[in-house]
C-alpha positions in Angstrom: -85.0 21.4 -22.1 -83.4 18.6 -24.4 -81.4 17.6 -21.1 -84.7 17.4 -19.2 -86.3 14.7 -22.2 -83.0 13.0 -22.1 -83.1 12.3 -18.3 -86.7 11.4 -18.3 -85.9 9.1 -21.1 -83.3 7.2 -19.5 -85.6 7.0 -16.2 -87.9 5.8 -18.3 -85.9 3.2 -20.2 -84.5 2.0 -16.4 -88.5 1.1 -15.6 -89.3 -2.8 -15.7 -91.5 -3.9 -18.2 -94.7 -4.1 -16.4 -94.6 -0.5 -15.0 -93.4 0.3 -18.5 -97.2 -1.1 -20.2 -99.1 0.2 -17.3 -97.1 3.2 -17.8 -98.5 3.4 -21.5 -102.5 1.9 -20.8 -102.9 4.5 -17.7 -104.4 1.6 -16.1 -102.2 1.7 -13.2 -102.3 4.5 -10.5 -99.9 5.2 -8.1 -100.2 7.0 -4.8 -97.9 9.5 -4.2 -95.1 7.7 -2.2 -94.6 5.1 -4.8 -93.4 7.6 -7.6 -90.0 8.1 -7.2 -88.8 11.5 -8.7 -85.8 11.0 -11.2 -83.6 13.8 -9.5 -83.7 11.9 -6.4 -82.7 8.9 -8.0 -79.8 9.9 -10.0 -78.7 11.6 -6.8 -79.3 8.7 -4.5 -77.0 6.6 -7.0 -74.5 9.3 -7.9 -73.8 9.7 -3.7 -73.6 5.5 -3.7 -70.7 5.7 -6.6 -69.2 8.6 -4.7 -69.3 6.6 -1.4 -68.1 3.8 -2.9 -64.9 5.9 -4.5 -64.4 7.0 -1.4 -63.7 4.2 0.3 -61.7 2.4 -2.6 -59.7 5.7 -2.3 -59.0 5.3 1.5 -58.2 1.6 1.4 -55.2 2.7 -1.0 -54.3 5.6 1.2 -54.1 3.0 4.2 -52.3 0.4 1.8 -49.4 3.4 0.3 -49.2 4.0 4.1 -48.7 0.4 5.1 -46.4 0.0 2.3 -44.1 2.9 3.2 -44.0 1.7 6.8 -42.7 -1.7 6.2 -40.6 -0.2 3.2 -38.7 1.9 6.2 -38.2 -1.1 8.5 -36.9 -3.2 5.8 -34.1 0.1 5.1 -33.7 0.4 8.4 -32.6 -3.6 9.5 -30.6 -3.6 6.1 -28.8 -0.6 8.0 -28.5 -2.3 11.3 -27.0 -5.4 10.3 -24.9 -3.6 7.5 -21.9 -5.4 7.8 -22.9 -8.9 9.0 -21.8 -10.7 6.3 -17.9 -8.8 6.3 -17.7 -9.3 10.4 -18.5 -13.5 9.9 -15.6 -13.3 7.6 -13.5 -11.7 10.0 -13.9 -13.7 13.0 -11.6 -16.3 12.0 -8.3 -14.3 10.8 -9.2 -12.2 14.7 -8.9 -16.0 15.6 -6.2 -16.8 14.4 -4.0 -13.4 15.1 -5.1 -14.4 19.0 -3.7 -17.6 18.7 -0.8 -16.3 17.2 0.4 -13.8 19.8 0.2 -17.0 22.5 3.4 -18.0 21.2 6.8 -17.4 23.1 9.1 -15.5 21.0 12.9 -15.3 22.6 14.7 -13.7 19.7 14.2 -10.1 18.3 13.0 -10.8 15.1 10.4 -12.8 16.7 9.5 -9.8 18.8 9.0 -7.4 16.5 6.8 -9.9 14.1 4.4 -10.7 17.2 4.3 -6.9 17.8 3.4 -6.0 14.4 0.2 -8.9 14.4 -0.8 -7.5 17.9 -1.1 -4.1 16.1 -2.9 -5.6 13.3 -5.3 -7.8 15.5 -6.0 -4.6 18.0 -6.9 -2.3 14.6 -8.8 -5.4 13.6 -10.7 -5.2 16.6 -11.0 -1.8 16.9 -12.8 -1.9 13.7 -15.4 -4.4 14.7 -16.2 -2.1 18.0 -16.5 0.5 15.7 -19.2 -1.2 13.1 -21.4 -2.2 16.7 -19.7 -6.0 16.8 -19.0 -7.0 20.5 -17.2 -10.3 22.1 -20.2 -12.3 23.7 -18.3 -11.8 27.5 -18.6 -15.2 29.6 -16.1 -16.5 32.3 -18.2 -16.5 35.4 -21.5 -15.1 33.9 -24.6 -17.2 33.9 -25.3 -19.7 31.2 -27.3 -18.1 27.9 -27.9 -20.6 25.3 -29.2 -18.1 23.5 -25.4 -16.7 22.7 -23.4 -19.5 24.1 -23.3 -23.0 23.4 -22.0 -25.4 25.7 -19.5 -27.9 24.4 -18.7 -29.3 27.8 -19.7 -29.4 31.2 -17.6 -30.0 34.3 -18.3 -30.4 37.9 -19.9 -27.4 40.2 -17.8 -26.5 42.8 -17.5 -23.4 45.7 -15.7 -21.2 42.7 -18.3 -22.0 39.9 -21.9 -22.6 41.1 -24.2 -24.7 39.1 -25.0 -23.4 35.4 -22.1 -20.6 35.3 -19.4 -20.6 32.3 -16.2 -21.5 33.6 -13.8 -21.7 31.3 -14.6 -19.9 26.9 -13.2 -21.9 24.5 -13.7 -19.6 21.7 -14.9 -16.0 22.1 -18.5 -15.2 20.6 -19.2 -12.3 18.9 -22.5 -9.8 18.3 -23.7 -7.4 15.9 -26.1 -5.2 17.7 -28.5 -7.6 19.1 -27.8 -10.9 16.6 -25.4 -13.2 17.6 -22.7 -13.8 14.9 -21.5 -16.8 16.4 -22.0 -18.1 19.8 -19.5 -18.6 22.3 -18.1 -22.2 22.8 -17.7 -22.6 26.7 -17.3 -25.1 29.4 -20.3 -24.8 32.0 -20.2 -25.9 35.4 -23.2 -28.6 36.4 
């Protein structure tokens, strides 16, 4: 019974001022669709809050979820392009073991030093195709600026028609699907 006064109280106390004296003279009479029952309006507020929760609640669902999802791609390109920075650091010393097995050796010493750099450059390699890291392939193929750049251009002719690599000046190199560095090559005009 006291939780019956304390609602009606509150009800009560949540009245404007005017219906509050009209309320106390009598003077005022109200038909029957203007009195609002108390019940109905504590429920008709109580299932406003809950809506309202309710949505607040799915909006952070949808936002955890939308974090999670970007969370994974950013694991998984970290993954991808793993070893990046270690395979731009490489490139050169492949370079330069290339270069070095170009030279004529005569003597035996000389042999078996360019024998042990071909071994080292082909596990050198090796491990690049192993870590996804491919040579950009060229001689022939069509122009791509988008993994070869084009240091100098020569004449078309019968054996290289117009906008076709003839000649790679330095081998270019992908990880996946990002080009490490392009290939420098002469392209026929």
């Amino acid at each position: 019974m006291a939780d019956k006064e304390d609602t009606e109280k509150k009800v009560d106390d949540s009245k404007k001022p005017e219906e509050k004296a009209e309320t106390k003279t009598g003077s005022s009479k109200k038909s029957p669709k203007e009195t609002v029952d108390p019940k109905d309006a504590a429920l008709k507020d109580l299932k406003a809050k809950n809506s309202e929760l309710e949505d607040k609640f799915l909006r952070s669902q949808a936002e955890v979820q939308n974090m999670n999802n970007r969370h994974k791609k950013e694991v998984a390109g970290i993954l991808k392009y793993d070893g990046q920075k270690l395979a731009t650091e490489i490139l050169p010393v492949i370079d330069n073991l290339e270069r070095a097995l170009t030279v004529e050796v005569d003597d035996d010493a000389g042999k078996q030093l360019k024998k042990g750099i071909e071994m080292v450059q082909q596990h050198m390699v090796k491990a690049l195709k192993d870590n996804k890291v491919t040579v950009i392939e060229g001689v022939g193929d069509k122009f791509d600026p988008t993994d070869s750049q084009a240091v100098q251009t020569v004449p078309a002719d019968d054996d290289h028609p117009k906008d076709t690599i003839v000649q790679v000046l330095q081998k270019g190199y992908k990880l996946e699907d990002r080009v490490l560095r392009p290939a420098m090559v002469i392209v026929a005009q």
